[in-house]
C-alpha positions as CSV (number, residue, x, y, z in Angstrom):
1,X,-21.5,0.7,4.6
2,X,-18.7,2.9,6.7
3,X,-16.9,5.6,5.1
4,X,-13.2,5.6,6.6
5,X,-10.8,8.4,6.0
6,X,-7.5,7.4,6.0
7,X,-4.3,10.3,6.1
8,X,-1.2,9.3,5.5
9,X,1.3,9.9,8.4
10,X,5.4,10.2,7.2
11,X,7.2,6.2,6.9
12,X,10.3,4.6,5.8
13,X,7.5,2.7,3.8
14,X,5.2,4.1,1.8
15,X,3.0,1.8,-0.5
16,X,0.0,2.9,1.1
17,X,-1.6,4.0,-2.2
18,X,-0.7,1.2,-3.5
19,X,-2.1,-1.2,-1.0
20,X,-5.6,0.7,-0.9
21,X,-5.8,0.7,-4.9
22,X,-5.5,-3.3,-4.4
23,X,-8.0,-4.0,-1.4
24,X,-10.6,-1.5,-2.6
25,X,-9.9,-1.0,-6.1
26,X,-13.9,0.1,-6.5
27,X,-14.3,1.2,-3.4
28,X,-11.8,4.4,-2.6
29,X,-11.7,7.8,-3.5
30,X,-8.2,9.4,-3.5
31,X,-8.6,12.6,-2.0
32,X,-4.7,13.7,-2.7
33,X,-1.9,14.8,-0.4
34,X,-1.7,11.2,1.2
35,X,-5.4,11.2,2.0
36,X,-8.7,8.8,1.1
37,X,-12.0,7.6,1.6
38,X,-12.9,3.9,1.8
39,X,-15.8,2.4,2.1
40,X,-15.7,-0.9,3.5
41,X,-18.0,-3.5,6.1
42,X,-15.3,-3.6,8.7
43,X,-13.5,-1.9,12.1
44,X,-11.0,0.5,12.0
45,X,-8.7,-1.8,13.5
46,X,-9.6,-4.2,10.8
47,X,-9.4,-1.6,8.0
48,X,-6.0,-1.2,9.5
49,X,-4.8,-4.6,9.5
50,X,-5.4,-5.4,6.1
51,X,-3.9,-2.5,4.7
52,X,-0.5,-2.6,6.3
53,X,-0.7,0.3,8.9
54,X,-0.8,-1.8,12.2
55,X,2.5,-3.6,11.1
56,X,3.5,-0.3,9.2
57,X,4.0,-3.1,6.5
58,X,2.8,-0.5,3.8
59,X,3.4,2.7,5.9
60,X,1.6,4.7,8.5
61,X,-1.6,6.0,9.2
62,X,-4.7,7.6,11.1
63,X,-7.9,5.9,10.3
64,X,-11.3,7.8,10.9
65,X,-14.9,6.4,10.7
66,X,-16.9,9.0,9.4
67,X,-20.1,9.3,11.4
68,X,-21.2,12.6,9.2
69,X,-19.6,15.0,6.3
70,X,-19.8,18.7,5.7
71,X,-17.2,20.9,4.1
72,X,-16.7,22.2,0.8
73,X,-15.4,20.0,-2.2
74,X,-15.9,19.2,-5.7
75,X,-19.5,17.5,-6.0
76,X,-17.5,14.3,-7.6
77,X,-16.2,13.6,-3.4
78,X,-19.8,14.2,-2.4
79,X,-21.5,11.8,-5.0
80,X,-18.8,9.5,-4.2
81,X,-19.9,9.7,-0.5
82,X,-23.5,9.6,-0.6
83,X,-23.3,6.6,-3.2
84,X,-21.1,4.3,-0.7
85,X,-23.0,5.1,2.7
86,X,-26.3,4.2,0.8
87,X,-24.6,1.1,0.1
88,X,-24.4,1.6,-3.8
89,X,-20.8,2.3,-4.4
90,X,-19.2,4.3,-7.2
91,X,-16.3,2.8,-9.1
């Protein structure tokens, strides 16, 4: 499975939150300050799409697939990561 992160760019519209809670309501990890992880079977483009961003239906937004992680965060984020790229997600 690919891990997206998605940041939040500044809209007129902004159910963003909103719209990834509803298409990957088991499948996201809120990150704060307008940023998330999804993991999902799709395209960026296609991630994008459903979400609202190409239309800026729900807002605007970069999305990123993740090809590898580093960094330094609580160990729930990395859990969270290594669980959905293994394909056995974490609600």
């Amino acid at each position: 499975m690919a891990i997206f992160a998605i940041i939040k760019q500044t809209a007129p519209v902004d159910n963003l939150a909103s719209a990834i809670r509803t298409a990957f309501p088991l499948a996201h990890y809120d990150l704060g300050d307008g940023a998330w992880l999804v993991a999902a079977s799709t395209t960026a483009m296609e991630l994008s799409e459903k979400l609202g961003i190409t239309e800026c239906t729900n807002g605007s937004a970069v999305i990123v697939e993740a090809a590898s992680y580093y960094g330094r965060a609580n160990p729930a984020v990395w859990s969270w990561i290594k669980a959905n790229w293994e394909g056995t997600p974490l609600g």
